[in-house]
PyMOL Python script that loads the backbone (N, CA, C, O; Angstrom):
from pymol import cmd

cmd.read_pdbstr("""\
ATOM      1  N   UNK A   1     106.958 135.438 104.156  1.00  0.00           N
ATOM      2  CA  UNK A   1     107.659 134.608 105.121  1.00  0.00           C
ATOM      3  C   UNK A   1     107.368 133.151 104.784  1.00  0.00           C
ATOM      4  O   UNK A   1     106.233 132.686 104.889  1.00  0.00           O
ATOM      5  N   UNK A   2     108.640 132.292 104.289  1.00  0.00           N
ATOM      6  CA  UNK A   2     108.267 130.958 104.128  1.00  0.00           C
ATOM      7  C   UNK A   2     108.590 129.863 105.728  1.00  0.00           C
ATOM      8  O   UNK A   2     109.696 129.357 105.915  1.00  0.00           O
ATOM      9  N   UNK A   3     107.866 129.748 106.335  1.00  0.00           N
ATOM     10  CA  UNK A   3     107.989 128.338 107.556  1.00  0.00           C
ATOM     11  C   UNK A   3     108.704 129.294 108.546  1.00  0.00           C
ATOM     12  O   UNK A   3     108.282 130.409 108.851  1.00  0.00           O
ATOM     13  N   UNK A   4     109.629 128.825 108.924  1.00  0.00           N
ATOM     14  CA  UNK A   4     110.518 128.994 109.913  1.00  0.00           C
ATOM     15  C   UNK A   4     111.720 129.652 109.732  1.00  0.00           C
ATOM     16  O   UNK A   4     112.546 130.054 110.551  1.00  0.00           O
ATOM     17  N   UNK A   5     111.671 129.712 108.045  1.00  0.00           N
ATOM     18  CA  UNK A   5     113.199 130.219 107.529  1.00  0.00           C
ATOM     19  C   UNK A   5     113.204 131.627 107.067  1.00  0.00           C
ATOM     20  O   UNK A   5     113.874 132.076 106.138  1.00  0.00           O
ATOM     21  N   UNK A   6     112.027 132.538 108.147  1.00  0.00           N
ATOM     22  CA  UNK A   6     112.154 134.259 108.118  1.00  0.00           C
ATOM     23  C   UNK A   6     111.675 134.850 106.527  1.00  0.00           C
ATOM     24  O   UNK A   6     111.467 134.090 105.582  1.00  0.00           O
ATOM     25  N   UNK A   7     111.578 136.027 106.470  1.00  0.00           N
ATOM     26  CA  UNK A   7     110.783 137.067 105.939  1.00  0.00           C
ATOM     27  C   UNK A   7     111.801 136.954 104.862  1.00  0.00           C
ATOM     28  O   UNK A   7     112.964 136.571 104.994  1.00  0.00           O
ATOM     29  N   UNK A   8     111.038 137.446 103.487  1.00  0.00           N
ATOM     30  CA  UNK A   8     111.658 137.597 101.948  1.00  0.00           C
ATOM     31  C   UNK A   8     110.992 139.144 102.033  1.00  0.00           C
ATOM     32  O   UNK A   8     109.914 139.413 102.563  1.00  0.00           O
ATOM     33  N   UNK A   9     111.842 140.025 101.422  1.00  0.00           N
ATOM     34  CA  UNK A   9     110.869 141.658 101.239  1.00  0.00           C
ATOM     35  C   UNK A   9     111.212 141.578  99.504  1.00  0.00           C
ATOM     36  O   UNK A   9     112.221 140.992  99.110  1.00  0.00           O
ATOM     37  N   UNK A  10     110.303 142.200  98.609  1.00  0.00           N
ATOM     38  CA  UNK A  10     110.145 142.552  97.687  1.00  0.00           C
ATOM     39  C   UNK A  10     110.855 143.219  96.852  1.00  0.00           C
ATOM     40  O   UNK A  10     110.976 144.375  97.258  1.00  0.00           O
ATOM     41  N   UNK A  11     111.374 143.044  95.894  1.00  0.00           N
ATOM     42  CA  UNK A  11     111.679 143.718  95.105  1.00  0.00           C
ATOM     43  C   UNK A  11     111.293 144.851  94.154  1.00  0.00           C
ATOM     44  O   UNK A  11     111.353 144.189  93.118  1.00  0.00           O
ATOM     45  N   UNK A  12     111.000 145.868  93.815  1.00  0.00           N
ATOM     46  CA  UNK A  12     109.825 146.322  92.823  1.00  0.00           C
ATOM     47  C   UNK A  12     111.003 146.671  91.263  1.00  0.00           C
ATOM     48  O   UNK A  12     112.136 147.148  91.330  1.00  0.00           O
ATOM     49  N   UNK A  13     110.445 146.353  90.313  1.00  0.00           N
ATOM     50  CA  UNK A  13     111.713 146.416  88.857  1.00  0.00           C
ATOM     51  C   UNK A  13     111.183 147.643  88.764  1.00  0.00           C
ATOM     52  O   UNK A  13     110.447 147.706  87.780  1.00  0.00           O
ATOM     53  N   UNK A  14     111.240 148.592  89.334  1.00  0.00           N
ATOM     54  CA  UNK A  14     111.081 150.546  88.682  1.00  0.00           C
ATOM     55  C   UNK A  14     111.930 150.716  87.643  1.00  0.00           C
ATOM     56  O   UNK A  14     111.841 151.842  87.153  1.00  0.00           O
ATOM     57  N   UNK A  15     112.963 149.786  86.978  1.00  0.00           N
ATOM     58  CA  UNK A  15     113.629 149.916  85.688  1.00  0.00           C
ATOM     59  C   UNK A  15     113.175 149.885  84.486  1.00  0.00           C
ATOM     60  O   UNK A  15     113.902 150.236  83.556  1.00  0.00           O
ATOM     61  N   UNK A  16     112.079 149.524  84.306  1.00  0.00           N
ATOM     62  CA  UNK A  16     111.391 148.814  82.958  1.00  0.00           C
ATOM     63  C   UNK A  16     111.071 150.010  82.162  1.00  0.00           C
ATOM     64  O   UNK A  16     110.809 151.062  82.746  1.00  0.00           O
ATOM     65  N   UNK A  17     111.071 149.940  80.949  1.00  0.00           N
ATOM     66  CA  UNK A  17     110.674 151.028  79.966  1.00  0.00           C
ATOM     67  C   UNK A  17     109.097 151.389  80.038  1.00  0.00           C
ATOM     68  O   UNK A  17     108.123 150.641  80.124  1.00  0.00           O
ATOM     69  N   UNK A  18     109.210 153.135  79.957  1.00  0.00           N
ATOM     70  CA  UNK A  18     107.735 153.590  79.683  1.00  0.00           C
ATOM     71  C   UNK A  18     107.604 154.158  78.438  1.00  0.00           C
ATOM     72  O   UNK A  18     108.578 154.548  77.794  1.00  0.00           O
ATOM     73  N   UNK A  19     105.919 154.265  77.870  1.00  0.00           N
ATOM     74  CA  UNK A  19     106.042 154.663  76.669  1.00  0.00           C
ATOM     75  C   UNK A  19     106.263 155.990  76.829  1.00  0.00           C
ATOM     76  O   UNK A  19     107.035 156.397  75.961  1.00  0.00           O
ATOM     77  N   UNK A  20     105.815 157.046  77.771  1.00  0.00           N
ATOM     78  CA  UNK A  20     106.223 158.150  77.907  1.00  0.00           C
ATOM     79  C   UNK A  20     106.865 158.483  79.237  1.00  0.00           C
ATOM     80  O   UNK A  20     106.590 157.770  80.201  1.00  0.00           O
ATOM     81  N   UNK A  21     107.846 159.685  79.398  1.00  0.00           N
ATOM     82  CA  UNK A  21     108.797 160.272  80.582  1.00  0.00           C
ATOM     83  C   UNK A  21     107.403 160.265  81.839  1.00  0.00           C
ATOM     84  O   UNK A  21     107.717 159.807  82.938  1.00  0.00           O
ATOM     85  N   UNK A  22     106.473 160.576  81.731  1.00  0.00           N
ATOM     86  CA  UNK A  22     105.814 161.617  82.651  1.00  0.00           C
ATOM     87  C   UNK A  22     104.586 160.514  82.914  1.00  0.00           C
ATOM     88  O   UNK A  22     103.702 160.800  83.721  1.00  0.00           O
ATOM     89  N   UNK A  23     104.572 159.307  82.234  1.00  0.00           N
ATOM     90  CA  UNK A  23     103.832 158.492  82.061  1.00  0.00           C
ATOM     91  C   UNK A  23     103.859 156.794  83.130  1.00  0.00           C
ATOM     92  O   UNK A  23     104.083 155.798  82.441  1.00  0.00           O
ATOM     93  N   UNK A  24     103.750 156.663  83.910  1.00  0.00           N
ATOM     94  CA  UNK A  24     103.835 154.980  84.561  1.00  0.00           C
ATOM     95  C   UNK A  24     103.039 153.943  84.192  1.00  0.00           C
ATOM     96  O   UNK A  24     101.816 153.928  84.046  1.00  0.00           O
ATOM     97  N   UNK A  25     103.681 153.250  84.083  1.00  0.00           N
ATOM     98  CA  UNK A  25     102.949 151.988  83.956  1.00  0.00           C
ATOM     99  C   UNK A  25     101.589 151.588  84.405  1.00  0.00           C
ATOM    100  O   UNK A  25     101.373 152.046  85.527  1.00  0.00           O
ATOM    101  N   UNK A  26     100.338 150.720  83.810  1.00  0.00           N
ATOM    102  CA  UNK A  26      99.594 150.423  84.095  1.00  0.00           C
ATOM    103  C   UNK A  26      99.763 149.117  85.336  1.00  0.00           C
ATOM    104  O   UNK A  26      99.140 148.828  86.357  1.00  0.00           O
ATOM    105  N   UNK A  27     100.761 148.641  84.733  1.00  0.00           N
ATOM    106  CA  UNK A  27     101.023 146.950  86.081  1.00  0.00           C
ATOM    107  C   UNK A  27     102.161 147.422  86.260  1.00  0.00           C
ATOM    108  O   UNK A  27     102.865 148.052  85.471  1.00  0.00           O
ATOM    109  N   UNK A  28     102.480 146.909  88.031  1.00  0.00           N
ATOM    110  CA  UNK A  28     103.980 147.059  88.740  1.00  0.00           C
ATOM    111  C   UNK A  28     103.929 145.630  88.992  1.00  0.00           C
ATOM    112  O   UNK A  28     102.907 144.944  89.017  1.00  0.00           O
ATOM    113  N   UNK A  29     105.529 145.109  89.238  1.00  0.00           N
ATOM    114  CA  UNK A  29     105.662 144.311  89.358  1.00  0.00           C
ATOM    115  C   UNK A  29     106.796 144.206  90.559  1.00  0.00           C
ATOM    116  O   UNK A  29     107.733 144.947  90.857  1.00  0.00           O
ATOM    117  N   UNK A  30     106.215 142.726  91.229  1.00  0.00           N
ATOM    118  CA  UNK A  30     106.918 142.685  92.782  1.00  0.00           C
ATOM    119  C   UNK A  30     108.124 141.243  92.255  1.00  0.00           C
ATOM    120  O   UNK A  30     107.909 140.388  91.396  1.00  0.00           O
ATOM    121  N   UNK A  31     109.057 141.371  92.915  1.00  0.00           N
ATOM    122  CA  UNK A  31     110.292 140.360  92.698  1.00  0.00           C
ATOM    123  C   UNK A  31     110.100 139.680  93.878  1.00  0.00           C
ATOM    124  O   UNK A  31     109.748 140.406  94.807  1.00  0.00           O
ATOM    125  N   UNK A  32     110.248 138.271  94.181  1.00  0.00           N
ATOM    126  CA  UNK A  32     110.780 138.233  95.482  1.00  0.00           C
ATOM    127  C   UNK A  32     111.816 137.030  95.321  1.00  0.00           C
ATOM    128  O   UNK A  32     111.403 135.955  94.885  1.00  0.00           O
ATOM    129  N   UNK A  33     113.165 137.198  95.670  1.00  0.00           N
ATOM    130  CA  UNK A  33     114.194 136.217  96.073  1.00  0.00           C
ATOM    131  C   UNK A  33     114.386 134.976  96.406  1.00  0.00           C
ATOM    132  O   UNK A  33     115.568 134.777  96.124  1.00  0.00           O
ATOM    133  N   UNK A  34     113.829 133.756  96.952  1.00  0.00           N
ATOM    134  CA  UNK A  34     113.851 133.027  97.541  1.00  0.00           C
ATOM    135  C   UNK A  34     114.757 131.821  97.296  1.00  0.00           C
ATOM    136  O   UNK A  34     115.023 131.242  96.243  1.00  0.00           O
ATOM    137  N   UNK A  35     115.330 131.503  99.076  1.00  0.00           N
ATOM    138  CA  UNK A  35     116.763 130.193  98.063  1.00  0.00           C
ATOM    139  C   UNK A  35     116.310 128.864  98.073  1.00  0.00           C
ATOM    140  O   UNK A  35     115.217 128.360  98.333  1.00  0.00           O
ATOM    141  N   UNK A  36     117.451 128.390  97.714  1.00  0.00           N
ATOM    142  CA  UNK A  36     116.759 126.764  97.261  1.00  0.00           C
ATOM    143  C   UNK A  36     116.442 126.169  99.002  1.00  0.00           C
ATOM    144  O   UNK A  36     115.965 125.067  98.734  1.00  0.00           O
ATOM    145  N   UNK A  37     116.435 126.225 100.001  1.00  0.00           N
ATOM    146  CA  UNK A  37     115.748 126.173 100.950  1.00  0.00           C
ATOM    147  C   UNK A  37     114.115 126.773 101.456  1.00  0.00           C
ATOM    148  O   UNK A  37     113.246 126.372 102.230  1.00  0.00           O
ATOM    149  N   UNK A  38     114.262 127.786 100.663  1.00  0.00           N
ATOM    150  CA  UNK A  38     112.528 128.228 101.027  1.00  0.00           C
ATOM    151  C   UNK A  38     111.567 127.391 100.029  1.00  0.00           C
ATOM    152  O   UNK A  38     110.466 126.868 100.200  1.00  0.00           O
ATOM    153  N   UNK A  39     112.698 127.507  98.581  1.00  0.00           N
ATOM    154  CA  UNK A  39     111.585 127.377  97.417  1.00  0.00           C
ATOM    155  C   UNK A  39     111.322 125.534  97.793  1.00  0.00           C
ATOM    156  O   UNK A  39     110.202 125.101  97.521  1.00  0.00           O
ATOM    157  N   UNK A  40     112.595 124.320  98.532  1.00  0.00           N
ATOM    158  CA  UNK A  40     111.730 123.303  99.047  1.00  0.00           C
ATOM    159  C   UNK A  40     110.922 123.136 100.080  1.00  0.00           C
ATOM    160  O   UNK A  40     110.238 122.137 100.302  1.00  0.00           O
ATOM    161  N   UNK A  41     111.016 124.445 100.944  1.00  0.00           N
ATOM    162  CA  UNK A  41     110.230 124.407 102.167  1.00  0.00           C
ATOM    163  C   UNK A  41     108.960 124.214 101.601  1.00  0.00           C
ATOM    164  O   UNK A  41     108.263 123.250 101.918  1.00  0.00           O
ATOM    165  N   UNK A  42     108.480 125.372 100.484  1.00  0.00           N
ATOM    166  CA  UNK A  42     106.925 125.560  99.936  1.00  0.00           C
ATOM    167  C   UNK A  42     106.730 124.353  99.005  1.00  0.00           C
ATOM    168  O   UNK A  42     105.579 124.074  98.670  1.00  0.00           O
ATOM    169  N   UNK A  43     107.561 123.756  98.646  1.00  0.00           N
ATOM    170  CA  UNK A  43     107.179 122.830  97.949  1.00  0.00           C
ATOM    171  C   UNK A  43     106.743 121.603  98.799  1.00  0.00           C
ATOM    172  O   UNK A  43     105.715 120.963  98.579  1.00  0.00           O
ATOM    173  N   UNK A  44     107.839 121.281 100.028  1.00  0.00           N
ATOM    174  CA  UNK A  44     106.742 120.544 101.076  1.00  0.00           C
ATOM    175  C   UNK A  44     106.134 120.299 101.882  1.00  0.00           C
ATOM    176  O   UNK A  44     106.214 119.376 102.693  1.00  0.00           O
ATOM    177  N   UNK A  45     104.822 121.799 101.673  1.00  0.00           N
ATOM    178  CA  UNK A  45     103.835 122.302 102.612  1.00  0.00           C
ATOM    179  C   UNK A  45     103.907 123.333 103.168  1.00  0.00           C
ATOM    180  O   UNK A  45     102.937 123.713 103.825  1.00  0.00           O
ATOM    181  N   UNK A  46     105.121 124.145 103.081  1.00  0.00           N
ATOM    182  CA  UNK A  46     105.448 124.880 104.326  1.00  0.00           C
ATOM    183  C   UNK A  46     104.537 125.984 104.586  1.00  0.00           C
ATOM    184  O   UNK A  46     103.980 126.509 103.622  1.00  0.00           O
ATOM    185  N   UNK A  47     104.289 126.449 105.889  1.00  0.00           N
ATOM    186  CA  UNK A  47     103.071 128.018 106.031  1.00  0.00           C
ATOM    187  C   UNK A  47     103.812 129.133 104.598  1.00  0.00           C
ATOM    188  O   UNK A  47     104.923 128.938 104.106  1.00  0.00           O
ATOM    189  N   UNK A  48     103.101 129.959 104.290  1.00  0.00           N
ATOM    190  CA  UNK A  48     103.670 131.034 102.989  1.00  0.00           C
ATOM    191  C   UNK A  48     102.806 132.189 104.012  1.00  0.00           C
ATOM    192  O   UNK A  48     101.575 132.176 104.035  1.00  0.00           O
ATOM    193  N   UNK A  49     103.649 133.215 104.875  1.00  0.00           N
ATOM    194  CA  UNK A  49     102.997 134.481 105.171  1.00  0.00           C
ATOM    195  C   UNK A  49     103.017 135.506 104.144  1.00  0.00           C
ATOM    196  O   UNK A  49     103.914 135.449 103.303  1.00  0.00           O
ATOM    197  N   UNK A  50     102.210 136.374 104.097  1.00  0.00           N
ATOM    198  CA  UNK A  50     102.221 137.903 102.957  1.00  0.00           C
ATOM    199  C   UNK A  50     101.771 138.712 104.068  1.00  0.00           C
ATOM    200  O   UNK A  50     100.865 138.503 104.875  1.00  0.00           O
ATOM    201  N   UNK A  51     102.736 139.862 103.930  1.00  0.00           N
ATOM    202  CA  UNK A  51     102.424 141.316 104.955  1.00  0.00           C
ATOM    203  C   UNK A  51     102.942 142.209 104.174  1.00  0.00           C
ATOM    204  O   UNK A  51     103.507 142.180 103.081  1.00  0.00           O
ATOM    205  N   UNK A  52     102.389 143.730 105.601  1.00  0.00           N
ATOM    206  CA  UNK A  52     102.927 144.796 105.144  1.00  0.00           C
ATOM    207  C   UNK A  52     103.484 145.333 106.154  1.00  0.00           C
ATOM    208  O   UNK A  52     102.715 145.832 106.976  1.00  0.00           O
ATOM    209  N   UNK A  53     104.971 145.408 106.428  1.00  0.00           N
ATOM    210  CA  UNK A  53     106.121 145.915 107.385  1.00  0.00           C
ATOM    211  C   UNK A  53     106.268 147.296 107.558  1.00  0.00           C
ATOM    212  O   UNK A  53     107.456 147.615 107.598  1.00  0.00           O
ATOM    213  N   UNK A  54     105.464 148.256 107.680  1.00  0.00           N
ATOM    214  CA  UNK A  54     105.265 149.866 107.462  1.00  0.00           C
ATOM    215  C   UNK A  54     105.011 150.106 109.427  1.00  0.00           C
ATOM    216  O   UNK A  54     104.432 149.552 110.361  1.00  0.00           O
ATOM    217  N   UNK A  55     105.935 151.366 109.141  1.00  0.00           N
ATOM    218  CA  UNK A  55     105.419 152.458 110.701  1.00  0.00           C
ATOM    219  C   UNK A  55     104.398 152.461 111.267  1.00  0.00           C
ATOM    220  O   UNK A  55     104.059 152.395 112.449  1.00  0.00           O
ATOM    221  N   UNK A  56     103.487 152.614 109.532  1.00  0.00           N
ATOM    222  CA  UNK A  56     101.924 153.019 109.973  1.00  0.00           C
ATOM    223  C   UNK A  56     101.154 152.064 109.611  1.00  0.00           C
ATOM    224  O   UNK A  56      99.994 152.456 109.490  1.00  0.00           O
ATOM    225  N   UNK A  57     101.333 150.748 109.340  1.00  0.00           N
ATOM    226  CA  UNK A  57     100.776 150.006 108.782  1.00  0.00           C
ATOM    227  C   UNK A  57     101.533 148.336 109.262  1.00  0.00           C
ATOM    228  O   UNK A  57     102.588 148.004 108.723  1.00  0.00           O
ATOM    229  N   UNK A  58     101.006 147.621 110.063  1.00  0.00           N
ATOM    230  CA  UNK A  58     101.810 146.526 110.071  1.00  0.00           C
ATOM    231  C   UNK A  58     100.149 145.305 109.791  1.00  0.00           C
ATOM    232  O   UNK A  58      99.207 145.288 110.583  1.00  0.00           O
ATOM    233  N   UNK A  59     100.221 144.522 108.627  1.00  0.00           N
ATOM    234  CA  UNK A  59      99.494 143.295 108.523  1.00  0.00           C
ATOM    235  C   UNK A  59      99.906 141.996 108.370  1.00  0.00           C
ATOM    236  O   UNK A  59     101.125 141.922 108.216  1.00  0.00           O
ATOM    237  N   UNK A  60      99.325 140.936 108.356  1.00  0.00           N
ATOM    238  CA  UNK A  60      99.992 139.686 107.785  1.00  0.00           C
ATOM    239  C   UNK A  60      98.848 138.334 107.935  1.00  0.00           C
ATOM    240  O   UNK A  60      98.184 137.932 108.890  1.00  0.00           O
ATOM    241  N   UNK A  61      98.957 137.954 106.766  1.00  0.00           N
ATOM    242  CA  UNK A  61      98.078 136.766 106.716  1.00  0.00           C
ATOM    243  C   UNK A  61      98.697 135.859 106.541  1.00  0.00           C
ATOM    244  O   UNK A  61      99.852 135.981 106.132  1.00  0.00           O
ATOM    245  N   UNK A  62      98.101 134.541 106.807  1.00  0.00           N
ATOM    246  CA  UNK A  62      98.822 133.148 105.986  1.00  0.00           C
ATOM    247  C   UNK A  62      97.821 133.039 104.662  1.00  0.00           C
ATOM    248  O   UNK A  62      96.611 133.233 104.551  1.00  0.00           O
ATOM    249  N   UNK A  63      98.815 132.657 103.730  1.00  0.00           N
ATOM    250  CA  UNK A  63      98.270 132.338 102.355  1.00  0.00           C
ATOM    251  C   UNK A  63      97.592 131.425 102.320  1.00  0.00           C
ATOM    252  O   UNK A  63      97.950 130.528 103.082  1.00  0.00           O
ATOM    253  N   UNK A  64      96.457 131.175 101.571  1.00  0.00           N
ATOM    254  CA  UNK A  64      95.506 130.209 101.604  1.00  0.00           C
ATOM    255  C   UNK A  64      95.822 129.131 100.481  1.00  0.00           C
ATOM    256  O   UNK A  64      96.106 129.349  99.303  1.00  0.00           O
ATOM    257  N   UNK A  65      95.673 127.628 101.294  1.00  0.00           N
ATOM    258  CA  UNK A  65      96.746 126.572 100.279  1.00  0.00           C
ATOM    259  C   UNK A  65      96.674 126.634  98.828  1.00  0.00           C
ATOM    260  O   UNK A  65      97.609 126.374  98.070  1.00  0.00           O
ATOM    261  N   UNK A  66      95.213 127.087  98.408  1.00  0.00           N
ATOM    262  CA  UNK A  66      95.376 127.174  96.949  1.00  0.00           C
ATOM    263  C   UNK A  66      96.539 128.140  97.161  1.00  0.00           C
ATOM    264  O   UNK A  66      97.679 127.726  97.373  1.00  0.00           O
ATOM    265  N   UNK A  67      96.127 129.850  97.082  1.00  0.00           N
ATOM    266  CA  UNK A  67      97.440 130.904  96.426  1.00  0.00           C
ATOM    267  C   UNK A  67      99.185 129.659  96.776  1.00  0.00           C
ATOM    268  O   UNK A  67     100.071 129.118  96.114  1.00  0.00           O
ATOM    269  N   UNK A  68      98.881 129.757  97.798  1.00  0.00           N
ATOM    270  CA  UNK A  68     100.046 128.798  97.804  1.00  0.00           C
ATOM    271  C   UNK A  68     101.158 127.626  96.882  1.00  0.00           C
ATOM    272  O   UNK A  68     102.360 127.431  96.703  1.00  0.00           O
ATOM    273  N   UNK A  69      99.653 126.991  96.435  1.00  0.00           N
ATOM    274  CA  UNK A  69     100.150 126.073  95.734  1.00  0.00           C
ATOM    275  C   UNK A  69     100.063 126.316  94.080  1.00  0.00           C
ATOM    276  O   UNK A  69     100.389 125.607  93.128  1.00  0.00           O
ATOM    277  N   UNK A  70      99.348 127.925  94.204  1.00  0.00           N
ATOM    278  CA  UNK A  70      99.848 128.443  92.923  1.00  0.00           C
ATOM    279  C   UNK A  70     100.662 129.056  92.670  1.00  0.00           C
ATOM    280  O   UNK A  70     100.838 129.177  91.458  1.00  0.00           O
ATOM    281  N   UNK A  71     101.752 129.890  93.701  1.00  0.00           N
ATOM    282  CA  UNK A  71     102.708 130.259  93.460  1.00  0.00           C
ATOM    283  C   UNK A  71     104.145 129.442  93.589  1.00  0.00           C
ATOM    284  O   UNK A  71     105.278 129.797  93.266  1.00  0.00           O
ATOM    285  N   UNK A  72     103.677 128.245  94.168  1.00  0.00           N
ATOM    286  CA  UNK A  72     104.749 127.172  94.300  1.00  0.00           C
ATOM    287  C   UNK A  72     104.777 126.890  92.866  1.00  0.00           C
ATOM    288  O   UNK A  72     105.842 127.020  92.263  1.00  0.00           O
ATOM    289  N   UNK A  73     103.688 126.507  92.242  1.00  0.00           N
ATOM    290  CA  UNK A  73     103.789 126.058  90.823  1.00  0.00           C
ATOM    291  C   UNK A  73     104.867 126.980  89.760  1.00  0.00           C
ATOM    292  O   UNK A  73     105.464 126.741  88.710  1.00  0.00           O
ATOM    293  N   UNK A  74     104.734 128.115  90.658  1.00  0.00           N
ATOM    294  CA  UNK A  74     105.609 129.335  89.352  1.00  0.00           C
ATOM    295  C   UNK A  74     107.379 128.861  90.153  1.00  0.00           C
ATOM    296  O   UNK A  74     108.368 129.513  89.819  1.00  0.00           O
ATOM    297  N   UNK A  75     107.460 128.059  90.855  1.00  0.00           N
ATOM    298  CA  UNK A  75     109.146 128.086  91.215  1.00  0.00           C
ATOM    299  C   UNK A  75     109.519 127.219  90.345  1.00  0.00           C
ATOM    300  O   UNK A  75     110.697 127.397  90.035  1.00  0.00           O
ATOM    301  N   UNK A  76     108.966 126.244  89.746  1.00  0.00           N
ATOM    302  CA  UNK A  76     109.594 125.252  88.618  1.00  0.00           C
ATOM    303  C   UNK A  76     109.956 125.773  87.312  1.00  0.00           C
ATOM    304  O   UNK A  76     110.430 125.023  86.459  1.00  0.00           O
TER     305      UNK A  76
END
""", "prot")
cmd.dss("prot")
cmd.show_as("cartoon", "prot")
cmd.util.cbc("prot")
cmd.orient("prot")
């Protein structure tokens, strides 16, 4: 969740090649969307929430400004 401008959910790429059928990957990888409104929200300052939206499971933290301002760094 970036600021005020609501929840981004994840993508996961389950497309990617394995070396074997019966075999998964050692790293998964998460996508997430964001438009040119979130990606300037985080760029100036905005709260960055991370959760988990499950039946049985609901969490959520605010990101701590470093993670923050290290994943802002990956939008450029």
């Amino acid at each position: 969740e970036v600021g005020a401008l609501g929840r981004v959910f994840a993508h996961a790429d389950e497309d990617l090649p394995r070396t074997e059928a019966d075999k998964t990957s050692a790293v998964h990888f998460l996508r997430f969307e964001l438009d040119s409104a979130m990606c300037a929200a985080l760029k100036g300052g905005a709260a960055l929430k991370l959760g988990v939206d499950h039946a049985q499971y609901l969490h959520e933290v605010e990101a701590p400004a470093a993670v923050r301002a290290s994943l802002t760094a990956d939008l450029d």
